[in-house]
PLY file of the C-alpha trace (Angstrom):
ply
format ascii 1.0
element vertex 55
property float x
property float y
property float z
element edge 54
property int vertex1
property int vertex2
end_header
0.00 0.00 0.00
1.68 3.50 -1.20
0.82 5.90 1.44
2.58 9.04 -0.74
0.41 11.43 -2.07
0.64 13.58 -5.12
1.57 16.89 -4.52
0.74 19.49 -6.60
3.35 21.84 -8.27
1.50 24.81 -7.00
1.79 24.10 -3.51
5.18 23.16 -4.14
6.60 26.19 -5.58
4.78 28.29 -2.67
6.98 31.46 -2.49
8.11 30.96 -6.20
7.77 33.23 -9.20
7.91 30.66 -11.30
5.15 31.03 -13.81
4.59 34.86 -12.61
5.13 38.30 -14.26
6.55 41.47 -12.47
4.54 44.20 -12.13
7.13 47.15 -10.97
5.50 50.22 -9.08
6.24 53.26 -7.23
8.89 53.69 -10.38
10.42 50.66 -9.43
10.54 50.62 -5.59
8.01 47.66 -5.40
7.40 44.39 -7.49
4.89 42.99 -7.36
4.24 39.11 -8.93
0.84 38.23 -10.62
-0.30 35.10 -12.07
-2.88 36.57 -15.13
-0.38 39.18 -16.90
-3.86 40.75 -18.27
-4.82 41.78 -14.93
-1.35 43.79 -15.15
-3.38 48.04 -15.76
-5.81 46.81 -12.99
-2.63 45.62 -10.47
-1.41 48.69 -10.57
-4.78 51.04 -10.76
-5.36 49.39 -7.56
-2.08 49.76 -6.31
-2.20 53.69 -6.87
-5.52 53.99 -5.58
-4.94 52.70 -2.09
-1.79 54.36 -2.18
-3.45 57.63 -3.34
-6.27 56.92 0.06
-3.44 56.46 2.50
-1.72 59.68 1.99
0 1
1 2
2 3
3 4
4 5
5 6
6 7
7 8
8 9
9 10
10 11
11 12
12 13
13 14
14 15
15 16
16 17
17 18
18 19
19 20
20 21
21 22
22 23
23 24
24 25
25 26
26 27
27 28
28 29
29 30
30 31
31 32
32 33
33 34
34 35
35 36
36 37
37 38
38 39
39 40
40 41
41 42
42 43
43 44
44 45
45 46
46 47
47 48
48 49
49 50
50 51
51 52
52 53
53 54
């Protein structure tokens, strides 16, 4: 009887940027990773927003 189980690569690579794209803001003081590079405009809309709120 195998007792092993399959893990998946995802919760392997937890941590990893493998598979990601960089989103850089604040003109390159943060990155940012994101699986769905078409989400990229709305990553950093929301990013300037909330940094907009804060200040």
């Amino acid at each position: 009887m195998n007792s092993q189980r399959v893990i998946p690569d995802a919760k392997l690579l937890a941590g990893s940027t493998k598979d990601k794209f960089p989103v850089v803001l604040d003109g390159g003081k943060t990155i940012i990773f994101i699986s769905d590079k078409t989400k990229e405009q709305e990553t950093i809309l929301r990013y300037k927003y909330r940094s907009y709120i804060k200040t």
